[in-house]
Structures are given as structure tokens and as C-alpha cells.
C-alpha positions, 0 to 999 in steps of 0.5 A: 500500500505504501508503494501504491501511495509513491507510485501515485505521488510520482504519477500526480508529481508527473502530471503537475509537470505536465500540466506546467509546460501546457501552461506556459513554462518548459523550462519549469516542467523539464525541472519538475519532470527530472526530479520525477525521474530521479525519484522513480528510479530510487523508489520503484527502480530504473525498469519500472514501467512508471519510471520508464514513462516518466523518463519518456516524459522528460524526452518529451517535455525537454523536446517542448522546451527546446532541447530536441538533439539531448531529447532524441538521445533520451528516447532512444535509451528510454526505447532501449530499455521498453524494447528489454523491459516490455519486449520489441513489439510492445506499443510503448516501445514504437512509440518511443522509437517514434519519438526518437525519429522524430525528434532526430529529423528535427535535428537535421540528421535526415539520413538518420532520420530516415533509416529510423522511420523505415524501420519503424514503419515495417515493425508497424506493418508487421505488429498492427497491420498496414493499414493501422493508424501509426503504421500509416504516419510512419510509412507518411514519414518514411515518404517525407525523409526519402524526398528530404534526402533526394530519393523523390522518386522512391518518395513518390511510390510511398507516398502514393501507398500512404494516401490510398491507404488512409484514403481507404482507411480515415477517408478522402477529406481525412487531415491526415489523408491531406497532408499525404496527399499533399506530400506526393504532391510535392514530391512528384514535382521534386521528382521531375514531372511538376505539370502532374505536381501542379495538376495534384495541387489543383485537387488539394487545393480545391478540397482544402478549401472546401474543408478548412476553408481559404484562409486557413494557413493550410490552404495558403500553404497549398497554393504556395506550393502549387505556384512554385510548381507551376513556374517549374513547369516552365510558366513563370508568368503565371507563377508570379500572377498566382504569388500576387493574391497569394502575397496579398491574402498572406498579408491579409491573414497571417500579417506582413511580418509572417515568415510564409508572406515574406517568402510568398514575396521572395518567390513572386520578385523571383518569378516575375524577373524570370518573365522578363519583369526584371525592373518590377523584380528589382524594386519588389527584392529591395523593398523585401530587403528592407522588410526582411532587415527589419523583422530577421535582422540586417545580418539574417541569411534570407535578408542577405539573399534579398540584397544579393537578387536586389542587385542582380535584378538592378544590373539585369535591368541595365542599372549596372552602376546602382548593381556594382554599388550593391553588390560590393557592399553585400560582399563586403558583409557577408566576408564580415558575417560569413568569412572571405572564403564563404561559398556565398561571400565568393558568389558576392564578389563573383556577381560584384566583378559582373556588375564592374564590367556591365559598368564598363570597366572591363579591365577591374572586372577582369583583375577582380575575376581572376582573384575570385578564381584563385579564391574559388580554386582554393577554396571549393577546388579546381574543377567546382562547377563555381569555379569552372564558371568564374574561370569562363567569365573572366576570360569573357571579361579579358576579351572585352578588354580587347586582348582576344589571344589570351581570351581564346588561350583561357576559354580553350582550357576551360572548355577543356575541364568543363568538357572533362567535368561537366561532359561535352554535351553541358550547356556550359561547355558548349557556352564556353566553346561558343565564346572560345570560337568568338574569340580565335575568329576575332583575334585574327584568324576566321577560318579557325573561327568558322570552324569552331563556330560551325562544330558547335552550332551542330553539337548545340542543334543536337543537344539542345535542339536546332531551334534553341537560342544558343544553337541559332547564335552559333549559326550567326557566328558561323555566318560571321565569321564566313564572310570576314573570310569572304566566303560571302555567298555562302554568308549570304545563304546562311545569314538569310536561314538565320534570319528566318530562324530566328523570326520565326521563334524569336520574332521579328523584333527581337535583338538577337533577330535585327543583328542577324538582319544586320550582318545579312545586309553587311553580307551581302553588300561584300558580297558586291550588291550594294543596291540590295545591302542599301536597301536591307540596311534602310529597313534594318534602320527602320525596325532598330530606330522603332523597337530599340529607339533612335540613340541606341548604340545598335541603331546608330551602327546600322545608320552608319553601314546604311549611309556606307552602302548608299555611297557606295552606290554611287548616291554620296549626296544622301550618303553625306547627309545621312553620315553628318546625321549619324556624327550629329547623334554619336557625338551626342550620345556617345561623346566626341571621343568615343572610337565610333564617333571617331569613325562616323567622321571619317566616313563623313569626310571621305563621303564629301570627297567622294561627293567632290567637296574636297575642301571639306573633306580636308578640313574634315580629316585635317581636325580628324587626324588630331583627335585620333592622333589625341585619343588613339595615338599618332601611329594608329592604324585609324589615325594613319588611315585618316591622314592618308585620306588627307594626302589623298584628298590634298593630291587630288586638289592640287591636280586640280 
């Protein structure tokens, strides 16, 4: 009787503790429970069944309290001892096998997490059946860490057996047939097939709503998920239109400052740049980026992240000066916060050398490129895809600087690590091999360019397909590069096939189709029809002035190649009346100095000679060959072209 009234003061005492933690205090249960613990074992002994519940309770409460990795440590001693006191198939025994799972997932460690839940999920079947209850929740879990842990494919035959059987067992709208339902949801799309993802949330969401309702946080947590899936599917635009009721129904029910709005927010700024919102994108990063400082705290991880897409968007959208600014104070913290060899303190300075050379400074963004490579090589090792990726573009920014010898040598061996890393067949290595063409054709030797160029537009026609982007720009090259080998009737053939091309999937009006259009015109006056190039370039000039305005750089170049071929023509009146419009507008956009200015000017002149207003024209180079000798030098191939002009113009007057 005696032992009965301490077995029951330990049972009240156990309770109180309880009780505390549903109270409010964790802390304050977690030292009542232990003190319960200690004596229990002293008065009933360590493998009384009151004892092994109390410490099952400690487990518990210290889970609750906070204390989940020391918890998973005690669940599975008090496991231990259920399975050698109460024997292996006993239900106090699963459970705390249960318990242990769980809280060594909630831990982090999903491998091991996921080898527990397995078994346990088997000894359930094999004691209480499949179709219990808890063998059902563990099978459930047992799904849940295979996709956790990149099995989603393995995840999604569990999954599917978990949702017919507590389909069968609890019935359809059953929340625990949901949550199933909604894990092989998820888990189909991480396996690779997101359009059967997004159509398995259409059917969630629906019964969702129509059992908890539309606000209920479920509910807004299905329609998150099935937007992500959607843009995964390959349609962004209407991922980013179903995040924006989704932000604002967020905001609504849960608030602003909620974790699952700010998210909501993040993916709809994400979204939407990949839609080709980038501008909107930018202002929608940063004004997160001040919200997420805010509520985590300026140093918080999703908060630097906002910064990070804040700056790419604002240098994607053409801000390449605001981009440079942001993206060097964002390396700057996160060496402080994370360390200069962090992978994403590396990725700062990565995007930061990116933003410099947008910027135009093509010479630091190569000297900040080559020390991120070092860094990169260091750090994450040679053949890192990040480092691969740092490699190529600072050989990219080494050719912008004009030095295409040395840029051809770096791409010619990053092509060669991306092609032994990565495969020949990577999209990254046929970029690189793309860029490595471009750059031995433009360092003086075409035919090895046409060369290269032609392997990779058919490589890339069989690998990603002939109507992809990347493959219709190697056929460009291609064509390019024939034509400065005058091989100008095939050019002409090419350059026309591209044109069609890229009309045709890119449409007319893309940039990527007028370039083409450009070339074909230059093409095919070199190839000696100056008629039909002047006219080309007219209609060239047309769609540039209407889609990329009259003052972008683009336009001018065909102006300029326009008014050529009209001189050519033998129309030099237009021909000089159109180049002094062209010098007009380049001194005005570009600046006096600027080397195509320089060139306008030339051409300018040498059309006035050719017009026979050689006075004119010898003034025009007179003051030309000045400011070439000024800006370019006194031996510049342009500056010595101009004074030869001179001479020749001086020769001709004096003949006269």
C-alpha cells in the first residue's frame, strides 16, 4: 500500500509537470519532470514501467522546451530499455522509437532520420497491420525523409501507398489523408514531372478549401506550393500572377511580418524577373530587403539573399552602376558575417566583378575575376562547377578588354575541364566553346573561327535542339565569321536561314533577330550588291530606330553601314547627309571621343570627297587626324588611315 501511495505521488508529481509546460513554462516542467525521474528510479527502480514513462516524459517535455538533439538521445535509451523491459513489439516501445525519429529529423540528421522511420514503419506493418493508424504516419514519414534526402522518386511510390491507404482507411477529406496527399504532391514535382505536381495541387487545393476553408494557413500553404510548381513547369508568368493574391491574402491573414508572406514575396520578385519583369523584380527584392532587415535582422541569411537578387535584378535591368554599388557592399558583409572564403561571400564578389564590367570597366572586372578564381580554386577546388564558371567569365571579361589571344588561350582550357567535368554535351561547355570560337575568329584568324563556330552550332542543334537560342547564335557566328573570310555567298545563304530562324521563334523584333538582319545586309553588300545591302540596311534602320529607339548604340551602327552602302552606290549626296546625321547623334550620345564617333567622321569626310567637296573633306580629316592622333595615338592604324585620306584628298586638289 505504501508503494501504491509513491507510485501515485510520482504519477500526480508527473502530471503537475505536465500540466506546467501546457501552461506556459518548459523550462519549469523539464525541472519538475527530472526530479520525477530521479525519484522513480530510487523508489520503484530504473525498469519500472512508471519510471520508464516518466523518463519518456522528460524526452518529451525537454523536446517542448527546446532541447530536441539531448531529447532524441533520451528516447532512444528510454526505447532501449521498453524494447528489454516490455519486449520489441510492445506499443510503448514504437512509440518511443517514434519519438526518437522524430525528434532526430528535427535535428537535421535526415539520413538518420530516415533509416529510423523505415524501420519503424515495417515493425508497424508487421505488429498492427498496414493499414493501422501509426503504421500509416510512419510509412507518411518514411515518404517525407526519402524526398528530404533526394530519393523523390522512391518518395513518390510511398507516398502514393500512404494516401490510398488512409484514403481507404480515415477517408478522402481525412487531415491526415491531406497532408499525404499533399506530400506526393510535392514530391512528384521534386521528382521531375511538376505539370502532374501542379495538376495534384489543383485537387488539394480545391478540397482544402472546401474543408478548412481559404484562409486557413493550410490552404495558403497549398497554393504556395502549387505556384512554385507551376513556374517549374516552365510558366513563370503565371507563377508570379498566382504569388500576387497569394502575397496579398498572406498579408491579409497571417500579417506582413509572417515568415510564409515574406517568402510568398521572395518567390513572386523571383518569378516575375524570370518573365522578363526584371525592373518590377528589382524594386519588389529591395523593398523585401528592407522588410526582411527589419523583422530577421540586417545580418539574417534570407535578408542577405534579398540584397544579393536586389542587385542582380538592378544590373539585369541595365542599372549596372546602382548593381556594382550593391553588390560590393553585400560582399563586403557577408566576408564580415560569413568569412572571405564563404561559398556565398565568393558568389558576392563573383556577381560584384559582373556588375564592374556591365559598368564598363572591363579591365577591374577582369583583375577582380581572376582573384575570385584563385579564391574559388582554393577554396571549393579546381574543377567546382563555381569555379569552372568564374574561370569562363573572366576570360569573357579579358576579351572585352580587347586582348582576344589570351581570351581564346583561357576559354580553350576551360572548355577543356568543363568538357572533362561537366561532359561535352553541358550547356556550359558548349557556352564556353561558343565564346572560345568568338574569340580565335576575332583575334585574327576566321577560318579557325568558322570552324569552331560551325562544330558547335551542330553539337548545340543536337543537344539542345536546332531551334534553341544558343544553337541559332552559333549559326550567326558561323555566318560571321564566313564572310570576314569572304566566303560571302555562302554568308549570304546562311545569314538569310538565320534570319528566318530566328523570326520565326524569336520574332521579328527581337535583338538577337535585327543583328542577324544586320550582318545579312553587311553580307551581302561584300558580297558586291550594294543596291540590295542599301536597301536591307534602310529597313534594318527602320525596325532598330522603332523597337530599340533612335540613340541606341545598335541603331546608330546600322545608320552608319546604311549611309556606307548608299555611297557606295554611287548616291554620296544622301550618303553625306545621312553620315553628318549619324556624327550629329554619336557625338551626342556617345561623346566626341568615343572610337565610333571617331569613325562616323571619317566616313563623313571621305563621303564629301567622294561627293567632290574636297575642301571639306580636308578640313574634315585635317581636325580628324588630331583627335585620333589625341585619343588613339599618332601611329594608329585609324589615325594613319585618316591622314592618308588627307594626302589623298590634298593630291587630288592640287591636280586640280
Amino acid at each position: 500500500m505504501r508503494e501504491d501511495r509513491r507510485a501515485s505521488g510520482l504519477a500526480a508529481r508527473r502530471e503537475r509537470a505536465r500540466a506546467v509546460a501546457a501552461e506556459g513554462d518548459p523550462a519549469r516542467a523539464v525541472e519538475l519532470i527530472a526530479a520525477v525521474v530521479d525519484d522513480s528510479r530510487r523508489i520503484l527502480g530504473p525498469d519500472h514501467p512508471d519510471t520508464l514513462l516518466a523518463r519518456h516524459c522528460h524526452a518529451d517535455l525537454l523536446d517542448d522546451a527546446g532541447g530536441t538533439r539531448e531529447a532524441a538521445g533520451l528516447h532512444a535509451a528510454v526505447a532501449a530499455d521498453r524494447a528489454r523491459v516490455l519486449g520489441p513489439d510492445h506499443p510503448d516501445t514504437l512509440l518511443s522509437r517514434h519519438l526518437h525519429a522524430y525528434c532526430t529529423g528535427a535535428t537535421g540528421a535526415a539520413e538518420e532520420a530516415l533509416r529510423l522511420h523505415a524501420a519503424l514503419a515495417a515493425d508497424r506493418s508487421r505488429i498492427l497491420g498496414p493499414d493501422h493508424p501509426d503504421t500509416l504516419f510512419s510509412r507518411g514519414e518514411h515518404g517525407y525523409f526519402l524526398e528530404l534526402t533526394g530519393r523523390a522518386a522512391e518518395a513518390v511510390a510511398v507516398n502514393a501507398a500512404v494516401v490510398a491507404g488512409r484514403t481507404r482507411v480515415l477517408g478522402p477529406g481525412h487531415p491526415e489523408t491531406l497532408i499525404s496527399r499533399q506530400n506526393h504532391a510535392s514530391s512528384v514535382g521534386e521528382a521531375g514531372d511538376p505539370a502532374e505536381a501542379v495538376r495534384l495541387y489543383d485537387s488539394l487545393i480545391e478540397d482544402r478549401t472546401r474543408t478548412l476553408g481559404a484562409d486557413h494557413p493550410d490552404t495558403l500553404g497549398l497554393r504556395h506550393a502549387h505556384a512554385y510548381f507551376v513556374a517549374a513547369a516552365g510558366d513563370p508568368a503565371r507563377a508570379a500572377r498566382l504569388y500576387l493574391p497569394l502575397v496579398r491574402d498572406g498579408t491579409r491573414v497571417l500579417g506582413p511580418d509572417h515568415p510564409d508572406t515574406l517568402l510568398s514575396r521572395h518567390n513572386h520578385a523571383d518569378f516575375l524577373d524570370d518573365a522578363g519583369g526584371t525592373r518590377e523584380a528589382a524594386a519588389l527584392h529591395a523593398a523585401l530587403a528592407a522588410d526582411r532587415a527589419r523583422v530577421l535582422g540586417p545580418d539574417h541569411p534570407d535578408t542577405l539573399l534579398s540584397r544579393h537578387l536586389h542587385a542582380y535584378c538592378a544590373g539585369e535591368s541595365g542599372d549596372a552602376e546602382e548593381a556594382r554599388r550593391l553588390h560590393a557592399a553585400l560582399a563586403a558583409d557577408r566576408a564580415r558575417l560569413l568569412g572571405p572564403d564563404h561559398p556565398h561571400t565568393l558568389l558576392s564578389r563573383h556577381a560584384h566583378a559582373l556588375a564592374v564590367g556591365l559598368a564598363g570597366d572591363r579591365e577591374e572586372a577582369a583583375r577582380l575575376l581572376a582573384a575570385v578564381v584563385e579564391d574559388r580554386t582554393r577554396v571549393l577546388g579546381p574543377d567546382d562547377p563555381e569555379t569552372l564558371l568564374s574561370r569562363h567569365e573572366h576570360a569573357f571579361q579579358v576579351a572585352r578588354t580587347g586582348d582576344q589571344d589570351h581570351a581564346a588561350l583561357l576559354f580553350a582550357f576551360v572548355a577543356q575541364d568543363r568538357a572533362r567535368v561537366l561532359g561535352p554535351d553541358h550547356p556550359h561547355t558548349l557556352l564556353t566553346r561558343g565564346e572560345h570560337a568568338g574569340c580565335v575568329g576575332d583575334a585574327g584568324s576566321p577560318w579557325s573561327g568558322a570552324e569552331l563556330s560551325a562544330a558547335v552550332a551542330e553539337d548545340r542543334a543536337r543537344v539542345l535542339g536546332p531551334d534553341h537560342p544558343d544553337t541559332l547564335e552559333s549559326r550567326h557566328l558561323h555566318a560571321s565569321f564566313l564572310s570576314d573570310t569572304w566566303r560571302t555567298g555562302e554568308a549570304v545563304r546562311l545569314y538569310e536561314a538565320v534570319v528566318a530562324d530566328r523570326t520565326r521563334v524569336l520574332g521579328a523584333d527581337h535583338p538577337g533577330t535585327l543583328v542577324s538582319r544586320h550582318n545579312h545586309a553587311y553580307a551581302v553588300g561584300r558580297n558586291r550588291e550594294d543596291d540590295y545591302a542599301a536597301l536591307l540596311f534602310a529597313f534594318v534602320v527602320q525596325d532598330r530606330t522603332r523597337v530599340l529607339g533612335a540613340d541606341h548604340p545598335h541603331t546608330l551602327v546600322s545608320r552608319s553601314e546604311h549611309a556606307r552602302w548608299l555611297g557606295r552606290t554611287g548616291r554620296h549626296l544622301a550618303a553625306a547627309e545621312l553620315h553628318a546625321g549619324v556624327v550629329e547623334d554619336r557625338t551626342r550620345v556617345l561623346g566626341t571621343d568615343h572610337p565610333d564617333t571617331l569613325v562616323s567622321r571619317h566616313l563623313h569626310a571621305t563621303a564629301l570627297g567622294d561627293l567632290g567637296d574636297l575642301e571639306e573633306a580636308m578640313r574634315l580629316l585635317a581636325a580628324l587626324v588630331v583627335d585620333r592622333a589625341w585619343v588613339l595615338g599618332p601611329e594608329h592604324p585609324d589615325t594613319r588611315l585618316s591622314r592618308t585620306a588627307h594626302e589623298r584628298y590634298a593630291a587630288r586638289l592640287a591636280m586640280w
